[in-house]
ZAMARGU-4260 file (C-alpha; in steps of 0.2 Angstrom, whole numbers, plus 5000, padded with zeros to 4 digits):
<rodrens>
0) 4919/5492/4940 | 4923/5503/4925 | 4938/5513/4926 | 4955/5516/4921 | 4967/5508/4934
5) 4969/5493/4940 | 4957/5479/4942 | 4943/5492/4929 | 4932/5481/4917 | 4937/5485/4901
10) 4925/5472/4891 | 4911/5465/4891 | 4906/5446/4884 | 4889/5442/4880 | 4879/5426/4880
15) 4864/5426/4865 | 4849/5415/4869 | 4843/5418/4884 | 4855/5433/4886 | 4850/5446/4872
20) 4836/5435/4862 | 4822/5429/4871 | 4827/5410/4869 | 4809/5402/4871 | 4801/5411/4855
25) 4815/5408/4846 | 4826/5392/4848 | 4813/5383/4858 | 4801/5386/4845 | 4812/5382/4834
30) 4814/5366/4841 | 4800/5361/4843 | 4793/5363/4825 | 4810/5352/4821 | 4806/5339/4831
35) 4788/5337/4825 | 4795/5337/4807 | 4805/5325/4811 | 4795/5314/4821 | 4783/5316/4803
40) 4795/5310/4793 | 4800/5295/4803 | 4781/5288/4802 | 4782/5290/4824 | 4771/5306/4827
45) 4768/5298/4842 | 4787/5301/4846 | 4786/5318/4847 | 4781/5324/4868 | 4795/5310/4873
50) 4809/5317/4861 | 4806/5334/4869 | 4804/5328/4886 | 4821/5318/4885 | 4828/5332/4880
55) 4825/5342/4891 | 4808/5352/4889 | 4791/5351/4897 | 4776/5355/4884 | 4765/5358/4898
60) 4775/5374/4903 | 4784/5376/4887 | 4801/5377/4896 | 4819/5371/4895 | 4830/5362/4911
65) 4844/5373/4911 | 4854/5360/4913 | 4848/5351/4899 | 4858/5345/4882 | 4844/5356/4873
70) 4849/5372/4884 | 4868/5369/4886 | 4871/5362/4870 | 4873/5363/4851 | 4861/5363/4840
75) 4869/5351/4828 | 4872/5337/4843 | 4854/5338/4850 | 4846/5337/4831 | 4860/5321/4829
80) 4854/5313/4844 | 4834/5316/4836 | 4838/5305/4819 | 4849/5293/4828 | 4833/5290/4841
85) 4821/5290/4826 | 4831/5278/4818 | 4830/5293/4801 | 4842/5287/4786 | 4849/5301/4776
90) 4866/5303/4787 | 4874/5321/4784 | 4864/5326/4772 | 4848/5326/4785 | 4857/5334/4798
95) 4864/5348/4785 | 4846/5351/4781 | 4837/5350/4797 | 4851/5362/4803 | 4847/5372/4790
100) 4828/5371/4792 | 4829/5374/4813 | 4839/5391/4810 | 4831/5398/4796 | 4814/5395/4810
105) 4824/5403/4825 | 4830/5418/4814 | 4813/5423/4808 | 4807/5425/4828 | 4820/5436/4835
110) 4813/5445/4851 | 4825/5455/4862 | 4825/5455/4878 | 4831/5472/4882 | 4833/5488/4870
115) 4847/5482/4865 | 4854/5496/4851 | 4852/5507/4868 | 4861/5495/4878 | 4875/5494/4868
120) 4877/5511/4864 | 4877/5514/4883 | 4891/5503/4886 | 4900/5509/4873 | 4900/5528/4877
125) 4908/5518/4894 | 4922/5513/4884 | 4920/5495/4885 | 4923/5483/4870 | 4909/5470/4867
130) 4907/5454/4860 | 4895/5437/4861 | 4902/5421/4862 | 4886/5410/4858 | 4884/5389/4856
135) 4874/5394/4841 | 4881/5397/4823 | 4894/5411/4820 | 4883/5415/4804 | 4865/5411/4813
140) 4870/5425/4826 | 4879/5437/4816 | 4861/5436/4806 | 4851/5438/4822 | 4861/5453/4831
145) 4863/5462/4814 | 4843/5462/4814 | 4842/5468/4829 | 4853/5483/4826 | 4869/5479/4836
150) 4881/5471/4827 | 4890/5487/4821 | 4893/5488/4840 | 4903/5473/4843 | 4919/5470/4842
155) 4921/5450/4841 | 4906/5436/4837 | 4910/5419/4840 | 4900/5403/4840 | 4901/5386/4842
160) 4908/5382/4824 | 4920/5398/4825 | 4936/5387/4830 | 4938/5390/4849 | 4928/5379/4857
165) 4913/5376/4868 | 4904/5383/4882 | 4910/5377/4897 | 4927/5378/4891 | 4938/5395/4890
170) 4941/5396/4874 | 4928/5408/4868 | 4933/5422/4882 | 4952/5417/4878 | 4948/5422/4859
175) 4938/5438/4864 | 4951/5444/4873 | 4964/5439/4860 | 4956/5445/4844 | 4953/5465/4855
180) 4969/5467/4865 | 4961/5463/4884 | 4966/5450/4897 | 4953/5441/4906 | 4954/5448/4924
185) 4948/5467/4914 | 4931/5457/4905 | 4915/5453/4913 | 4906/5438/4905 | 4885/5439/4905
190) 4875/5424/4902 | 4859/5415/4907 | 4868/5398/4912 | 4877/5386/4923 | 4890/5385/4907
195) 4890/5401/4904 | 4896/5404/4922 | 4907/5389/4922 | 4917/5397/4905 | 4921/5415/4915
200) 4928/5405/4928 | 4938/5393/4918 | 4943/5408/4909 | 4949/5417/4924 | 4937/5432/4919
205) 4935/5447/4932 | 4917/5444/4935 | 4903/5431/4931 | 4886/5440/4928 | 4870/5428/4925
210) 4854/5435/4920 | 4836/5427/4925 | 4829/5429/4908 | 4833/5413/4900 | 4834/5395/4904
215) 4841/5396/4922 | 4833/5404/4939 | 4842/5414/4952 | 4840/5395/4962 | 4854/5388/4951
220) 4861/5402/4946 | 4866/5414/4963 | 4879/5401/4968 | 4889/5400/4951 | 4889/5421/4947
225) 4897/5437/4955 | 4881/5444/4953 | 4862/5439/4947 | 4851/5453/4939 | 4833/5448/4931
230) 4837/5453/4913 | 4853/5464/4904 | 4846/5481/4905 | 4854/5481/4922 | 4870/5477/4918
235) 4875/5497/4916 | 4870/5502/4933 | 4879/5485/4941 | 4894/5489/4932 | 4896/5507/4936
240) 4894/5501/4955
</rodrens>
């Protein structure tokens, strides 16, 4: 796939959680301390297993449903929908705060799921231009990728508050292309969801890559993608295929 004439990738999109970051240590753990904080405050502890089964995650084997509002959505719209269940006064206020309280969590427990300076480095001497188009925070990732060592390598961070969109929609790939001079049939999009998947084809993006080390399995995941490998640090042997 990488080359020089026609039809060569020349970029390379990335997904965050679930894609780079492992996303059960941090977000899900991150949600679920949330969620039991909430439920504290709201006098209902007894709240807390059927607000995260709702939305979408089993305690019993601490995993999300990929197709989930807590695995495809923003972080602001499912801790909106917490409060409103809980009945919790405080309005903006408590969602600014328990936003703030659910990313500073996530942030602290940053595990890779690849070596990812290595990775990135690869791809680079490739001559691709990278970038990660997340449903997090522009600010909460830019924190998370440059603690893992890789945002020097990227060329364009966007997320769900950056102005161009949400996953499934094309925005994001349209604004990675945009902001470093590529059209969409030259860039490959990587994620670990159906939306992720659904957004590289909305796009019109050469290739849909998913990876099997996030929320989805290759049971959902092989009928939406161009290809399926288990986790990113395939992604330089498939693209030199």
């Amino acid at each position: 796939m990488i080359g020089r004439g026609a039809g060569a990738i020349k970029g390379v999109l990335f997904d965050k959680d679930g894609t780079l970051i492992d996303l059960h240590v941090s977000w899900v753990g991150a949600g679920v301390a949330t969620g039991e904080k909430l439920c504290a405050m709201a006098g209902r502890p007894w709240a807390f297993e059927p607000l995260l089964r709702e939305s979408g995650y089993d305690p019993v084997s601490g995993r999300l449903d990929p197709r989930s509002r807590w695995a495809a959505g923003t972080t602001e719209t499912l801790l909106r929908d917490w409060i409103a269940r809980l009945e919790l006064p405080g309005g903006e206020a408590l969602v600014a705060d328990m936003l703030m309280f659910m990313t500073e969590h996530a942030s602290t427990r940053v595990a890779p799921l690849a070596d990812l300076p290595a990775l990135f480095g690869s791809l680079t001497e490739e001559g691709l231009v990278l970038g990660v188009a997340t449903m997090d925070l522009e600010a909460s990732a830019r924190g998370a990728l440059s603690r893992l060592r890789v945002l020097q390598a990227l060329d364009f961070v966007c997320g769900c508050d950056s102005g161009h969109g949400e996953k499934p929609g094309p925005g994001m790939v349209l604004a990675f292309c945009k902001a470093c001079g590529l059209s969409p049939e030259e860039v490959v999009v990587v994620g670990d969801t159906p939306h992720d998947m659904h957004m590289a084809r909305a796009a019109g993006a050469a290739k849909a890559v998913a990876v099997t080390s996030g929320a989805a399995g290759t049971d959902l995941l092989a009928g939406l993608a161009d290809h399926v490998i288990d986790d990113v640090s395939g992604l330089l042997a498939l693209l030199r295929q």
